[in-house]
C-alpha positions as CSV (number, residue, x, y, z in Angstrom):
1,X,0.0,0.0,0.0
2,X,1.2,3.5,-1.3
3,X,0.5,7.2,-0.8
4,X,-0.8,7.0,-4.4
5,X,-3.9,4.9,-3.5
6,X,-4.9,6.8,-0.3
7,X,-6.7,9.6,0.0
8,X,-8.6,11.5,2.5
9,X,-7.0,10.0,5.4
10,X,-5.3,11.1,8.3
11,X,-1.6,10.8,9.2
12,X,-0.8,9.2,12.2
13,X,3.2,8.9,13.3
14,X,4.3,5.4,14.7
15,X,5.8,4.6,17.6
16,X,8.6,3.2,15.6
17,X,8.4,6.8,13.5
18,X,8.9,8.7,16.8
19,X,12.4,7.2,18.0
20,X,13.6,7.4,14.5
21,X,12.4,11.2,14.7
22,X,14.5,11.5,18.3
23,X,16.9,9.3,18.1
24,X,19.3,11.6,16.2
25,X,20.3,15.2,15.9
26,X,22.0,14.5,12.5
27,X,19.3,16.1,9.4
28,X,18.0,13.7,6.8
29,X,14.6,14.2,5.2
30,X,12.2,11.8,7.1
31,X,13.7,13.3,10.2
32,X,12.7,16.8,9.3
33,X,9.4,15.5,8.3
34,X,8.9,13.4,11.2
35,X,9.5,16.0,13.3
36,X,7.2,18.2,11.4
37,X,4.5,15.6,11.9
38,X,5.2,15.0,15.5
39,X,5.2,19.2,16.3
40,X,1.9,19.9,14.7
41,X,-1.2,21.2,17.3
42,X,-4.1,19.3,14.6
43,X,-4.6,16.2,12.9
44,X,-3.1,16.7,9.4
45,X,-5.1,14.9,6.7
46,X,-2.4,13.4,4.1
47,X,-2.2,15.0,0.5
48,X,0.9,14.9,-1.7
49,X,0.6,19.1,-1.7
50,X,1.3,18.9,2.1
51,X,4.3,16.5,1.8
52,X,5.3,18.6,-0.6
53,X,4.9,21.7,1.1
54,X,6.1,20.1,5.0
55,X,9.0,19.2,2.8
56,X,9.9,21.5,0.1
57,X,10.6,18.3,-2.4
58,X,9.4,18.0,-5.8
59,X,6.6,15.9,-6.0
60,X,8.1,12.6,-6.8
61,X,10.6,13.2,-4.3
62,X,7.9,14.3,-1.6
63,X,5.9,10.3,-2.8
64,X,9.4,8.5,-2.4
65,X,9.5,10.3,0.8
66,X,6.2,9.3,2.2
67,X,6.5,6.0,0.7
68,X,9.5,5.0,2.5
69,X,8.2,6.3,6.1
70,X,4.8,4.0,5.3
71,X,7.1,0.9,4.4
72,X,8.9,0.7,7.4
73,X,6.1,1.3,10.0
74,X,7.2,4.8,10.7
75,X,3.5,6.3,10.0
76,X,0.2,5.5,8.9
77,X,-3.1,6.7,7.3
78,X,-6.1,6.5,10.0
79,X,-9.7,7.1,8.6
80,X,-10.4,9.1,11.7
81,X,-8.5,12.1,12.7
82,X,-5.7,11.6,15.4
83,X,-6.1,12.6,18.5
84,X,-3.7,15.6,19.6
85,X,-3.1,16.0,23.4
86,X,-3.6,19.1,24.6
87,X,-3.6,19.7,28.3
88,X,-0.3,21.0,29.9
89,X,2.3,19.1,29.8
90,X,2.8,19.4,33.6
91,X,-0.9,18.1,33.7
92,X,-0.7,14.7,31.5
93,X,3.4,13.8,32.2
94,X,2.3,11.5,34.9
95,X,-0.3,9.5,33.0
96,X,1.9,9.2,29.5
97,X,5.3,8.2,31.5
98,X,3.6,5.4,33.3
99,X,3.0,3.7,29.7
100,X,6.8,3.3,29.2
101,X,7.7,0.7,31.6
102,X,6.3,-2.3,32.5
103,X,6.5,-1.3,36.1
104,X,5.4,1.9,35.6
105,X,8.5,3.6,36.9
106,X,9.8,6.4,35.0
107,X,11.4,9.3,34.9
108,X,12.1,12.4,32.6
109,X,15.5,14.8,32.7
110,X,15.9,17.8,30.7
111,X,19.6,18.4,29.6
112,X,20.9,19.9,33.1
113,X,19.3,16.9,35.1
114,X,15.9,18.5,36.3
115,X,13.6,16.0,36.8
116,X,10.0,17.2,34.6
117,X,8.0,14.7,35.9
118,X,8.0,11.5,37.2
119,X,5.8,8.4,38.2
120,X,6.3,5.5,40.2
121,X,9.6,7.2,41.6
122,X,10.0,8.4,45.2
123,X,11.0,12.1,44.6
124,X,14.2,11.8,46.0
125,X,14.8,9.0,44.2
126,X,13.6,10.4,40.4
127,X,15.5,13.6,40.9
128,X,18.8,12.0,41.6
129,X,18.3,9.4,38.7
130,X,17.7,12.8,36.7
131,X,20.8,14.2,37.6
132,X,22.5,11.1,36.7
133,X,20.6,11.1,33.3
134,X,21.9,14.0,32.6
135,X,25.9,13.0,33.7
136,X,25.4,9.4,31.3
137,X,24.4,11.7,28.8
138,X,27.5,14.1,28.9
139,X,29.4,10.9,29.2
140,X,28.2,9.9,25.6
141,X,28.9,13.3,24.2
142,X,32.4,12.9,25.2
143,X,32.9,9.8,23.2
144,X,30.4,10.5,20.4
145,X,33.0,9.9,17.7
146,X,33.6,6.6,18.9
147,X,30.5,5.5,19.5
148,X,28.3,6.6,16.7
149,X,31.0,7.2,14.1
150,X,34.0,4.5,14.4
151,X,31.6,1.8,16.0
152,X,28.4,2.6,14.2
153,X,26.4,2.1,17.2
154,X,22.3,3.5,16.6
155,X,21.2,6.2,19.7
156,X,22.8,7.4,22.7
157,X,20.7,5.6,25.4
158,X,22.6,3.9,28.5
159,X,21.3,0.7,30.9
160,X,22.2,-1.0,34.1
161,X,22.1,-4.7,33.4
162,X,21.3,-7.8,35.2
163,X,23.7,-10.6,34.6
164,X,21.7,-12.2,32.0
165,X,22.1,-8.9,30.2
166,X,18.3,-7.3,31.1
167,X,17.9,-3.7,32.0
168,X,17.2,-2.8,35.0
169,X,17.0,0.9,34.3
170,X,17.7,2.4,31.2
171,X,18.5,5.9,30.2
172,X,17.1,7.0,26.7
173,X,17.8,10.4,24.8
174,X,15.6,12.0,22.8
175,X,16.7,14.8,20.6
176,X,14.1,17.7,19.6
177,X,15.8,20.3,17.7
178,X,18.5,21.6,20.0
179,X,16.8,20.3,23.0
180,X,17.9,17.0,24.8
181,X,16.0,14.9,27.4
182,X,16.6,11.4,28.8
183,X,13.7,9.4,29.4
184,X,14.8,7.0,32.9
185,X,13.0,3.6,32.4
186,X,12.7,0.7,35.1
187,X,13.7,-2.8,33.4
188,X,11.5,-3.3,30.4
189,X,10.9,-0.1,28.1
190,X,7.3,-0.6,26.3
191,X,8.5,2.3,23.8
192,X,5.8,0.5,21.3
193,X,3.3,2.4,23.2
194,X,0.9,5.3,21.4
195,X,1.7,7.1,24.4
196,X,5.5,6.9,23.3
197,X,4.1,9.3,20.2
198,X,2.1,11.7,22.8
199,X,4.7,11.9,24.9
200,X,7.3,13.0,22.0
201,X,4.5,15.4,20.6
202,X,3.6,17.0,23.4
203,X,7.6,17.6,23.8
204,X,7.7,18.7,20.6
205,X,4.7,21.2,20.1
206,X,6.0,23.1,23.5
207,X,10.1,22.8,23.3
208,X,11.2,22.5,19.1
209,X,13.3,24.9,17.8
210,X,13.8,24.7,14.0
């Protein structure tokens, strides 16, 4: 199933279309469009003239594009319009982290290491995991080349692991613009979860910067 043979649908990013989005800082064009997608404050209904316009392609380009992000499970077309979140983010934090973990233990840093919400978490206990989110994370800068250039390695997310290699609690960054974050998960990430996408969105819509 193509683009060409869908019309007056509504796009819907992917769980698996939001980590690609974040994953990264580096530009490519499903990035930027991702991004685009995930930033928006309304349900977009797909046309070729808005791929074309979110991402100033030629049409056959823009149809590659789209194509691409549709074969590998990075959006979708809904019949109904998506629902878009929007309560403050202080408000529905709680709720959305909880999703992330099968214990329901989470925990998200901003780049300094202040803890923007938490659940599951004694306070004490999710603001120094923050701060140490923040240090793993300035850890991997430091050794960026070697990690994502010489060995290739996908991400910059971190874990504590049992001795059968399990996490017990991983860090995961999440890059929106020129803002960072770092998601603190207990043992098993569930980032298949839709509220994976709200979480990213609503981070999106209130802290991208083109």
């Amino acid at each position: 199933m193509t683009s060409a043979t869908i019309q007056n649908q509504f796009i819907q990013i992917c769980p698996a279309g939001a980590f690609y989005a974040t994953v990264g800082s580096e530009p490519d064009d499903a990035r930027a469009l991702l991004l685009q997608l995930l930033s928006t404050d309304v349900s977009l209904p797909f046309s070729h003239e808005l791929i074309m316009e979110l991402t100033d392609l030629e049409e056959d380009e823009a149809k590659e594009l789209f194509d691409k992000l549709i074969d590998k499970n990075f959006v979708q077309l809904s019949k109904t319009p998506v629902r878009v979140m929007d309560d403050s983010i202080e408000k529905i934090l709680p709720g959305l982290l909880k999703d992330l973990s099968n214990t329901s233990k989470v925990a998200l840093a901003d780049d300094h290491g202040f803890c923007l919400g938490s659940t599951g978490y004694d306070a004490d206990h999710a603001e120094a995991l923050c701060a140490l989110a923040a240090d793993v994370s300035s850890l991997h800068e430091r050794h960026r080349l070697l990690l994502n250039r010489d060995l290739s390695f996908m991400g910059e997310s971190w874990g504590m692991l049992d001795p059968v290699g399990l996490s017990q609690v991983g860090f995961w960054v999440i890059h929106l613009g020129h803002q960072r974050f770092v998601l603190v998960i207990d043992q098993m990430p569930r980032l298949n979860h839709n509220s994976y996408v709200d979480l990213l969105s609503v981070l999106a819509r209130r802290y991208l910067d083109y």
